[in-house]
N, C-alpha and C positions, 0 to 999 in steps of 0.2 A: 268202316263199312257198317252196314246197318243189321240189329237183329232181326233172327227168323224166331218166330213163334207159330205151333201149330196149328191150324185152325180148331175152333170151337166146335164141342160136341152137340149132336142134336138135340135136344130135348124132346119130350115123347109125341108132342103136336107137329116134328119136323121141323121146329124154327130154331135158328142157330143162338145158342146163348153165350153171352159174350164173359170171359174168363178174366179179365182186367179190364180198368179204368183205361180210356184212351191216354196217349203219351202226350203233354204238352208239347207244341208243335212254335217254332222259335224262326222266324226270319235270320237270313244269312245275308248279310252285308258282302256279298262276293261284286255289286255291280260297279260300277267306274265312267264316269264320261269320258266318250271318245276323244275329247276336243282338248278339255283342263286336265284329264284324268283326276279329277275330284272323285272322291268315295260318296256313291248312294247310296244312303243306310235305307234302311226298314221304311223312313217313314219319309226321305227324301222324294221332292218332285223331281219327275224325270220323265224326259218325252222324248219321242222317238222322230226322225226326220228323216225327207229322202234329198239327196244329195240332188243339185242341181245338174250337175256332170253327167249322175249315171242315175238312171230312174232303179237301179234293184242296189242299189247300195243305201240301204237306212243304219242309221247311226244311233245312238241314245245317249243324249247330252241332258245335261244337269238346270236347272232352271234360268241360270245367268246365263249361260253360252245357247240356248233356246232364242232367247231375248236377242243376242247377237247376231247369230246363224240367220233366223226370221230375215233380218233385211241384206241378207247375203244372195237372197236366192234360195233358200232350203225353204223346203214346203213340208206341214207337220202329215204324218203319216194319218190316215184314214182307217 
């Protein structure tokens, strides 16, 4: 879970002065394509598509199964 720190004292002109350096901020490889279940990392292409079946079902496939999908009938989302 993430820490609480409390917010920053004012300083005498009313503008909030900042108490620390911001925190390095680090992408999370949690995504996965729908199709291959291959890992999207950070820097992985990945597009998102609507199901030919059902127009509110979009999926997010990985760049090889993008390629395949395409001549399935999936149309890239908008």
């Amino acid at each position: 879970m993430g820490q609480l720190h409390p917010l920053p004292a004012a300083s005498e002109n009313g503008h909030a002065r900042p108490e620390a350096a911001p925190a390095d901020v680090h992408a999370i490889d949690s995504a996965r394509c729908s199709l291959c279940g291959a890992k999207l990392g950070a820097h992985a292409l990945r597009h998102r598509v609507v199901s030919p079946q059902s127009c509110a079902l979009t999926l997010t496939v990985c760049h090889t199964c993008n390629k395949a999908v395409l001549g399935e009938g999936y149309r890239p989302v908008e």
